[in-house]
GUKEBA-932609 format. One record per residue (C-alpha): x, y negated, z. Coordinates in pm, whole numbers, m for minus. Each point is the difference from the previous one (the first is absolute). Layout:
! GUKEBA-932609
ATOM      X      Y      Z
ATOM      X      Y      Z
...
! end
This chain:
! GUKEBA-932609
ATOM      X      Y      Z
ATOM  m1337    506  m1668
ATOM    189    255   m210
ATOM    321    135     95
ATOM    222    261    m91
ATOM    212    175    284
ATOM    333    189    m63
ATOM     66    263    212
ATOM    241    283     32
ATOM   m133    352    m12
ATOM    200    291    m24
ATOM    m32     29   m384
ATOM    163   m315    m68
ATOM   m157   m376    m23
ATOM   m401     36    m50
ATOM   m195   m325    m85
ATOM   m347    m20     73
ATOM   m277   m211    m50
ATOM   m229   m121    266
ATOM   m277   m230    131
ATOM     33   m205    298
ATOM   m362    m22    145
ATOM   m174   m178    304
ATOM    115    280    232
ATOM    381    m51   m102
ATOM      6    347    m69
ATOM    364    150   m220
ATOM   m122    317   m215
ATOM   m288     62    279
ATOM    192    m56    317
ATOM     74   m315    208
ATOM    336   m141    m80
ATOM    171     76    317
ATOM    m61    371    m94
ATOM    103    m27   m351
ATOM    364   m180    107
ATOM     52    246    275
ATOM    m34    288   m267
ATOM    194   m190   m315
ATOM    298   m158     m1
ATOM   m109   m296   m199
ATOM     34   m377   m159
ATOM   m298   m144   m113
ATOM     28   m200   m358
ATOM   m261   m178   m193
ATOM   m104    104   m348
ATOM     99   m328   m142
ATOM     61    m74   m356
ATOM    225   m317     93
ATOM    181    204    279
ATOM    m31    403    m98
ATOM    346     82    177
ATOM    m38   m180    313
ATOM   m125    146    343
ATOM   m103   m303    204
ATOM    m17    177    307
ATOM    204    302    135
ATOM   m103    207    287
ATOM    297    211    215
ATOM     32    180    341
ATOM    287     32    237
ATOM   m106    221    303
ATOM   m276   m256    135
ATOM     64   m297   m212
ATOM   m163   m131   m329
ATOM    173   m150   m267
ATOM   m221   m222   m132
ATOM    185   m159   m348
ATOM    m90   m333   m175
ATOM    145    114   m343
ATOM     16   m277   m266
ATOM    348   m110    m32
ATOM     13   m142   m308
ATOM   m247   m313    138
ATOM    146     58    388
ATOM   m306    177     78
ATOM   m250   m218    m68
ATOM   m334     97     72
ATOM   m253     22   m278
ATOM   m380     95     77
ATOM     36    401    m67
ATOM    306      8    223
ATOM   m167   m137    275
ATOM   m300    238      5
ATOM    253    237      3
ATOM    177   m128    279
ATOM   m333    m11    214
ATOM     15    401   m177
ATOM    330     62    145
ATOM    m38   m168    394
ATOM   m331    196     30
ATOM    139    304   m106
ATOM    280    m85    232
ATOM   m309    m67    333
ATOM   m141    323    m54
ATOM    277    214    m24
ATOM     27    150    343
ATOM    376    136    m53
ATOM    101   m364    m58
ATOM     61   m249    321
ATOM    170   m295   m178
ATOM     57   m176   m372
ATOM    267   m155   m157
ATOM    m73   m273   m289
ATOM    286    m69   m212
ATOM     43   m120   m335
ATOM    187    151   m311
ATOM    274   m112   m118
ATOM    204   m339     95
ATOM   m310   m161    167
ATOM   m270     78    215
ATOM   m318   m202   m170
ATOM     25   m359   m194
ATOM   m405    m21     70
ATOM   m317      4   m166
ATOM     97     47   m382
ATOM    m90   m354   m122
ATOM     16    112   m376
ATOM   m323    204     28
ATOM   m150   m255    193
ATOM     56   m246   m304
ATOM   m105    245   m241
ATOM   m265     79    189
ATOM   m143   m353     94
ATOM   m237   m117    261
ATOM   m313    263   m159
ATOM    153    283    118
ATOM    171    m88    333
ATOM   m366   m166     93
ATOM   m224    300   m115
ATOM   m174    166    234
ATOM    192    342    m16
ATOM    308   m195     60
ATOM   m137   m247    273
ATOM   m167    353    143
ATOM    371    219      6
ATOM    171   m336    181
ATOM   m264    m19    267
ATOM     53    341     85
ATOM    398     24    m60
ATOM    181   m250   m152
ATOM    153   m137   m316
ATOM    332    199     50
ATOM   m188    294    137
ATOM    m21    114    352
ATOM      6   m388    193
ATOM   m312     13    120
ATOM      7    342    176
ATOM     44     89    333
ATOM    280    294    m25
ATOM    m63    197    297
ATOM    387    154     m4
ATOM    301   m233     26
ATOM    170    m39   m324
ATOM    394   m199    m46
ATOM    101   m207   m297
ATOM    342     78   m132
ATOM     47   m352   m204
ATOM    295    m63   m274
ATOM     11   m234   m234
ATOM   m248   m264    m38
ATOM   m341     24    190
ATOM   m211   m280   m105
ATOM   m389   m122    m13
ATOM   m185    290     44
ATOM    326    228     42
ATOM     18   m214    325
ATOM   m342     55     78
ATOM     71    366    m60
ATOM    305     12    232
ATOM   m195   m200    265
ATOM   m255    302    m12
ATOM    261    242    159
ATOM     42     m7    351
ATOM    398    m10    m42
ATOM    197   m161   m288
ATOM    425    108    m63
ATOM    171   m189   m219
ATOM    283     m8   m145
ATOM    247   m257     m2
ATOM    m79   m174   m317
ATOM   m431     19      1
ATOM   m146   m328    m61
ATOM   m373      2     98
ATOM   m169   m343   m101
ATOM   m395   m129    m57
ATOM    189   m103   m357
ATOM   m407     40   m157
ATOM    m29   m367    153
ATOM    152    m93   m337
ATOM   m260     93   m206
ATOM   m300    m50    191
ATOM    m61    323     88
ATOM   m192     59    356
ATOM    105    249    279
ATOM   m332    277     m3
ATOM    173    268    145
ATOM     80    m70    328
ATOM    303   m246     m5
ATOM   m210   m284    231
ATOM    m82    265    284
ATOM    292    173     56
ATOM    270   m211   m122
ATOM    m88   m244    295
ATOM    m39    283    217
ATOM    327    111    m59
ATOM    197   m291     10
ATOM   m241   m294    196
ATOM   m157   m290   m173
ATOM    306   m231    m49
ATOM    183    273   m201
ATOM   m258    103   m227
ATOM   m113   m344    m97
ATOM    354    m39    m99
ATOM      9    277   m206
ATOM   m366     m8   m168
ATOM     15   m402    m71
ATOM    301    m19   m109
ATOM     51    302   m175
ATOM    401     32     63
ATOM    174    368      5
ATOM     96     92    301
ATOM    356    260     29
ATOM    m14    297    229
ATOM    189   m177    270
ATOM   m286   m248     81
ATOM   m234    236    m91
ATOM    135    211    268
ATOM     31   m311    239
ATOM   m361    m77    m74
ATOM   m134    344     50
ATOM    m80    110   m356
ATOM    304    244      7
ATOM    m45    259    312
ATOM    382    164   m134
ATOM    231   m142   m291
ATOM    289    227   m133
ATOM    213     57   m291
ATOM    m79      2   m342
ATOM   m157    312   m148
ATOM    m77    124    354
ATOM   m343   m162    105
ATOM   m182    336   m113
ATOM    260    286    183
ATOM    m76   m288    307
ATOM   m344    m11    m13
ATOM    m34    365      6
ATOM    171    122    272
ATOM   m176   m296    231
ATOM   m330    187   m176
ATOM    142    356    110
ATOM     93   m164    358
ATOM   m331   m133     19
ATOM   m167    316    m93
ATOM    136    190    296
ATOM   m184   m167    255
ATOM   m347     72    132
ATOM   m195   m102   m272
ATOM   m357    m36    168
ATOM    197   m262    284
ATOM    168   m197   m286
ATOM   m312    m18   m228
ATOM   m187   m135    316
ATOM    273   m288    126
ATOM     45   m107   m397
ATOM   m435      7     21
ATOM      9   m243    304
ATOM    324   m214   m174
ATOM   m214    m86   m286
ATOM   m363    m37    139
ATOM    181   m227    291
ATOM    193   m293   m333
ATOM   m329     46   m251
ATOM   m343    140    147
ATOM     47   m117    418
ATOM   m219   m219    112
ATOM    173    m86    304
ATOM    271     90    222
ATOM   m219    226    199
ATOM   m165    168   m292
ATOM    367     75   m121
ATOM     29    126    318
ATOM   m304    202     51
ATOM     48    158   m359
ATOM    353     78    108
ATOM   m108    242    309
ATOM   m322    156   m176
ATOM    260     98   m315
ATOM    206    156    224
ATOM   m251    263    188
ATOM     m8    283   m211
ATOM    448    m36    m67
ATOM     10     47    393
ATOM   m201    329    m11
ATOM    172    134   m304
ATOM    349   m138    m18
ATOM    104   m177    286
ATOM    m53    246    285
ATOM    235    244   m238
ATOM    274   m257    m38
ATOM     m4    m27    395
ATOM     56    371     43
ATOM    316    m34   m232
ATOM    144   m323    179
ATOM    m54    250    352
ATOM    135    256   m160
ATOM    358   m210    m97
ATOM   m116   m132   m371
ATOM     90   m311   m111
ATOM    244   m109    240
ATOM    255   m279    m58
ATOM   m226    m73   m331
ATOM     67    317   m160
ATOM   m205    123   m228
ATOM   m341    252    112
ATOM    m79    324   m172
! end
């Protein structure tokens, strides 16, 4: 796949050229090291789209930006976008400086879904071909669904999250909304399948009852239920879900990273991969050995030493 990446230098803009191969290598170098020594978007070299960056990449201290950047369709996903996406979270995993993500989308919404126009244009040859059926095994239609991102990552939702922008959202361990985000499985109209997640975690969100409701019937659901429900972790104004989600990323961030990564390990494997309540169990204490040795006896010298009382906050 051919892409062109912008970056900033300190001559000015510089385009170049490059060649995405099996390695996912960015001028020679992994992309974690190439986005912790550019500050960068990544665009396509598209003749239908040559202005448009689908993805944008940021940092604040320890947080990633992580920027679904087609307004003019509400973000809609097209093939290229999502490799990029699946790009963009694994430059995110292997970036060392970086504890936490936030997704957002551009503009008035946060993602309206798959982008059914190249699907039509496309037809059933391509989306059955094999590199197609291949890339959707390994990661999903709208990019990175099928992963298992090691770091957490928060979903700052506006606007209309639909279809696969729901699926997207559902990805993140935390969703803010704002007050008027509609989220809805609105693809039901057109026949269009859930492939990217939307029938495992939906219903591990918000129980079996709830997400029947919303995947039969296809209704759009306001940020109040979705908050009720358990879609929305935090809804706030409008025009604020982003500033939100990023300071609940910086919060995050503070804390001992190797204990958090370990508890939201045991959270998962306990709702998708436990076989039983013991095993949940069992995998629990095991995960938690080597945070004991390396973080936990520290954190009990500070809480001797006075940290942390009354819930205050530990240097």
């Amino acid at each position: 796949m051919e892409l062109i990446f912008r970056h900033v230098v300190s001559t000015g803009i510089r385009h170049s050229r490059c060649i995405l191969r099996k390695r996912n290598t960015i001028f020679g170098v992994r992309p974690a090291e190439f986005f912790r020594s550019h500050k960068c978007t990544i665009f396509l070299d598209s003749e239908s789209e040559p202005a448009v960056d689908p993805i944008t990449l940021d940092k604040q201290e320890t947080v990633t930006l992580i920027g679904l950047n087609r307004p003019h369709c509400r973000n809609a996903v097209n093939r290229d976008m999502a490799r990029q996406l699946v790009v963009a979270f694994k430059a995110f995993e292997d970036d060392p400086n970086s504890n936490i993500a936030v997704l957002h989308g551009k503009g008035d919404h946060f993602c309206s879904g798959y982008d059914l126009k190249e699907l039509a244009v496309s037809g059933t040859q391509w989306i059955l071909s094999e590199d197609s059926v291949s890339h959707m095994s390994k990661h999903g239609a709208m990019g990175p669904t099928r992963l298992h991102i090691k770091k957490p990552v928060i979903a700052a939702v506006n606007g209309y999250a639909v279809a696969g922008g729901l699926e997207l959202a559902l990805l993140c361990d935390l969703r803010v909304f704002e007050k008027s985000t509609k989220v809805g499985i609105l693809n039901r109209r057109f026949g269009v399948p859930l492939i990217d997640g939307g029938t495992v975690r939906l219903p591990a969100i918000v129980g079996l009852s709830n997400a029947l409701d919303m995947i039969l019937t296809g209704r759009i659901i306001d940020s109040e239920d979705a908050q009720r429900m358990g879609i929305a972790n935090r809804v706030c104004n409008d025009g604020e879900a982003l500033s939100m989600a990023v300071a609940m990323a910086k919060q995050i961030s503070k804390y001992p990273q190797k204990c958090l990564k370990a508890d939201r390990e045991s959270t998962f494997h306990s709702v998708y991969n436990s076989e039983s309540k013991k095993a949940s169990l069992d995998f629990e204490l095991n995960n938690a050995f080597d945070v004991i040795a390396s973080e936990s006896v520290k954190g009990a010298q500070k809480f001797k030493d006075g940290a942390g009382r009354n819930a205050t906050s530990v240097q």
